[in-house]
C-alpha positions in Angstrom: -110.3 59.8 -120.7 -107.2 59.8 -122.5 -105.7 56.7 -124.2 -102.4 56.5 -125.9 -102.8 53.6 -128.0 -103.8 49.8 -128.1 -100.2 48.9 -126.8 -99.4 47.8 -123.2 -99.3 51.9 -121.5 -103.3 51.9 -122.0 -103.3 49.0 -119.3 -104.4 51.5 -116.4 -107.4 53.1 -119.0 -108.3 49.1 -119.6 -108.7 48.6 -116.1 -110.1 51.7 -115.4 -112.8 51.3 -117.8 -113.9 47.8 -117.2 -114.0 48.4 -113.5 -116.6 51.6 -114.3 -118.6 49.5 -115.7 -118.3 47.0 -113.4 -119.2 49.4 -110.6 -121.6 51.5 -113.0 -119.4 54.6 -111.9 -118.0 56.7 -114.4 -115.3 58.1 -114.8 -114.4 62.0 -115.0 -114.1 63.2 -118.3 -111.5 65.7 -117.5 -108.9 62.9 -116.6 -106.2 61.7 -118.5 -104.4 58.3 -117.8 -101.2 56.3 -118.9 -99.4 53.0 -117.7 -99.2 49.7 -118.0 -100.1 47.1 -115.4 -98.4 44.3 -114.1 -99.9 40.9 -112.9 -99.3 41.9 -108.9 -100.7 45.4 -109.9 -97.8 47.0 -109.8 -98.2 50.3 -112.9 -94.9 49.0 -115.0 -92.0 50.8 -116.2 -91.9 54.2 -117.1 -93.9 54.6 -120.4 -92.6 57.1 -123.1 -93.6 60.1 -125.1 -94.6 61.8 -121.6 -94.2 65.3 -122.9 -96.6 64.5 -126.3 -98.8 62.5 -123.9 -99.1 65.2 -121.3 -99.1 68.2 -124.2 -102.1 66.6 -126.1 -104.1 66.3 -122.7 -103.9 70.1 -122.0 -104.6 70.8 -125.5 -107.7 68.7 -125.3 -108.5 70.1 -122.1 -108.1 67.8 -119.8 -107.5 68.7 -115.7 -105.7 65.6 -114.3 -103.4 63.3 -115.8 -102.1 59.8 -114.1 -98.4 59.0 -114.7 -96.7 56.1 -113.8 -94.6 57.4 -110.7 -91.2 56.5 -112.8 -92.2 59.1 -115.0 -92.0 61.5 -112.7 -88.6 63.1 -113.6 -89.8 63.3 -117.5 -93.3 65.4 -116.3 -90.4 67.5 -114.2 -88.6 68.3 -117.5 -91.9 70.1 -119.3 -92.1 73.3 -119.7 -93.3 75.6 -116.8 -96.6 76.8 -119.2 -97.6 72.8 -119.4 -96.8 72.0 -115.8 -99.1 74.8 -115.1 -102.1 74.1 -117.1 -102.4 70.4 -115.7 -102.4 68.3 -111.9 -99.9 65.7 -111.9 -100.9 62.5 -109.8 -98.2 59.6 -110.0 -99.2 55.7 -109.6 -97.1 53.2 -108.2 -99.7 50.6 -108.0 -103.2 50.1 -109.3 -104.8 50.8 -106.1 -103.7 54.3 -106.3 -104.9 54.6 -109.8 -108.4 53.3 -108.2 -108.1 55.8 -105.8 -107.5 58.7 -108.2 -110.4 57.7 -110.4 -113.5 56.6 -107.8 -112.7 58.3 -104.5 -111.5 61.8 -105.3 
């Protein structure tokens, strides 16, 4: 699982982790995840360094990646070769961050 520091975009990856453990479920190695979380759940503003972010998960090997869904026009700017070499899934809320990480 990809985290992109201790600032407030590893909020989903905070969650994420405490709620594998919680549920003794891990999570899939080949995921990558970025966003902050806001008290109603919400997966906050748009976070930056997408194309870094999103480059250094495909280098690493990493299938899936988790955007916040306001970063969705930055992941449309990468290159064609990136795009290509990793699924996109977009969160607007936590529960679909949940849903991506325990029920696919």
């Amino acid at each position: 699982m990809f985290q992109d520091g201790d600032g407030p975009s590893g909020g989903c990856v905070i969650v994420s982790m405490l709620i594998s453990l919680a549920l003794q479920k891990p999570i899939s190695q080949h995921l990558a995840m970025t966003g902050s979380i806001r008290e109603d759940g919400k997966v906050g503003r748009a976070v930056g360094g997408i194309g870094k972010k999103v480059a250094a998960a495909v280098e690493a090997g990493f299938k899936d990646v988790i955007l916040p869904v306001e970063n969705k026009i930055d992941f449309e700017t990468l290159s064609t070769e990136v795009k290509s070499k990793i699924n996109v899934h977009y969160a607007e809320n936590y529960d679909d961050v949940y849903k991506i990480v325990f029920e696919s």
